[in-house]
C-alpha positions as CSV (number, residue, x, y, z in Angstrom):
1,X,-3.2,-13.7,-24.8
2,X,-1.2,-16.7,-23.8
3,X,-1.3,-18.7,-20.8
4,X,2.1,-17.5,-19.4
5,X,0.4,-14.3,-19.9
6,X,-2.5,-14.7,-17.7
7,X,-0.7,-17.3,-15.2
8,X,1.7,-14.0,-14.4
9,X,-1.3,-11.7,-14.4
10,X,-3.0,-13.9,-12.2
11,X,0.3,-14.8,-9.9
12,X,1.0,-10.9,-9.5
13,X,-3.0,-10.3,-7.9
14,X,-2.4,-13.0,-5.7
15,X,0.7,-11.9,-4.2
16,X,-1.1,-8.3,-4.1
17,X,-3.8,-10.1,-2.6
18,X,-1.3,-11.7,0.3
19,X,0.2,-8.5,0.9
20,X,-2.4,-6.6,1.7
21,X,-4.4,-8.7,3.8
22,X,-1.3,-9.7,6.1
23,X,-0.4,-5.8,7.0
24,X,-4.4,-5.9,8.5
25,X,-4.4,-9.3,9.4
26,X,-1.1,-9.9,11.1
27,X,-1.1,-7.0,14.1
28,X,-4.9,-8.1,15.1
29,X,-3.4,-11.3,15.5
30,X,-0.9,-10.7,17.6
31,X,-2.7,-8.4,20.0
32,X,-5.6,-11.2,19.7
33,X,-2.7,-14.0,21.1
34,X,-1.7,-11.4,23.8
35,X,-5.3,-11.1,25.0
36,X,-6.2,-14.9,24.9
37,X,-3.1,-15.2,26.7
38,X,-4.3,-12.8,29.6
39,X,-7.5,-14.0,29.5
40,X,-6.0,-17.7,30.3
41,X,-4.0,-16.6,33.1
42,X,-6.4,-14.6,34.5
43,X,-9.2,-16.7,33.9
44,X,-11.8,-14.1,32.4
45,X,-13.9,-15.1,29.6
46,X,-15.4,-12.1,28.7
47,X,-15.8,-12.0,24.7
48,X,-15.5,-8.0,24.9
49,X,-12.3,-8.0,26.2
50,X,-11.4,-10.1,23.0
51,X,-13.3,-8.4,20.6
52,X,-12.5,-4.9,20.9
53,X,-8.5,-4.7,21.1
54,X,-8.6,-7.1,18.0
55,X,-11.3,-4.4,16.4
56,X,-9.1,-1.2,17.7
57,X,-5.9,-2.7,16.1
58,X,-7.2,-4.0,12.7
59,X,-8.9,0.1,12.2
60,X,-5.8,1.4,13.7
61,X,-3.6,-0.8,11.0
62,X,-5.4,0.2,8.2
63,X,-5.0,3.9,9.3
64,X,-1.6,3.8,9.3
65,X,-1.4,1.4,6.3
66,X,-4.0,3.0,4.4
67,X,-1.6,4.9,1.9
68,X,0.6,1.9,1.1
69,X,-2.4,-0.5,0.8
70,X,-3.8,2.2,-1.6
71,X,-0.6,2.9,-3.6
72,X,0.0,-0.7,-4.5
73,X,-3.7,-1.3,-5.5
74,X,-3.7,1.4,-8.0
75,X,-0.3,1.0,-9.4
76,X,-1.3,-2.6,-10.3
77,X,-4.7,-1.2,-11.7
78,X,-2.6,0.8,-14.2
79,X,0.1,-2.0,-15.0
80,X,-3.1,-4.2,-15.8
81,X,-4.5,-1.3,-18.0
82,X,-1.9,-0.1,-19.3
83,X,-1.0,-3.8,-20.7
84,X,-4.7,-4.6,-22.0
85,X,-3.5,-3.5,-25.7
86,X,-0.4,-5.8,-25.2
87,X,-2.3,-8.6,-24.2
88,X,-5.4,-8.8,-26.8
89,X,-3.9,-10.0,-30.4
């Protein structure tokens, strides 16, 4: 196995990585800005009424995303198997 080999290996899984973690990340932190904005008009400080829309939204995201999320981690499972005899001399 050459370097190229494993830098593209390893460059793939980090992209993978990326992906997956911004489709949960991304909408809990949106809803998590709208709330801290509300709370700073309003002037509530209550850690609830942070925590659980953030909560809500990041289970409600990988509801919807589950199946794609899924999908691309075991069609890169396979690539990686399926290349093993490729990649050992």
């Amino acid at each position: 196995m050459d370097a190229i080999a494993v830098a593209t290996m390893w460059q793939e899984a980090m992209y993978l990585i990326v992906m997956l973690v911004v489709v949960i990340i991304l909408p809990s932190l949106v809803v998590g800005l709208v709330v801290s904005t509300f709370q700073a008009a309003t002037q509530i400080n209550e850690q609830t009424l942070s925590f659980l829309p953030r909560l809500l939204t990041t289970l409600f995201a990988v509801i919807i995303a589950g199946p794609w999320l899924l999908r691309n981690m075991v069609e890169f499972t396979q690539q990686l198997i399926a290349n093993i005899p490729f990649m050992v001399f």
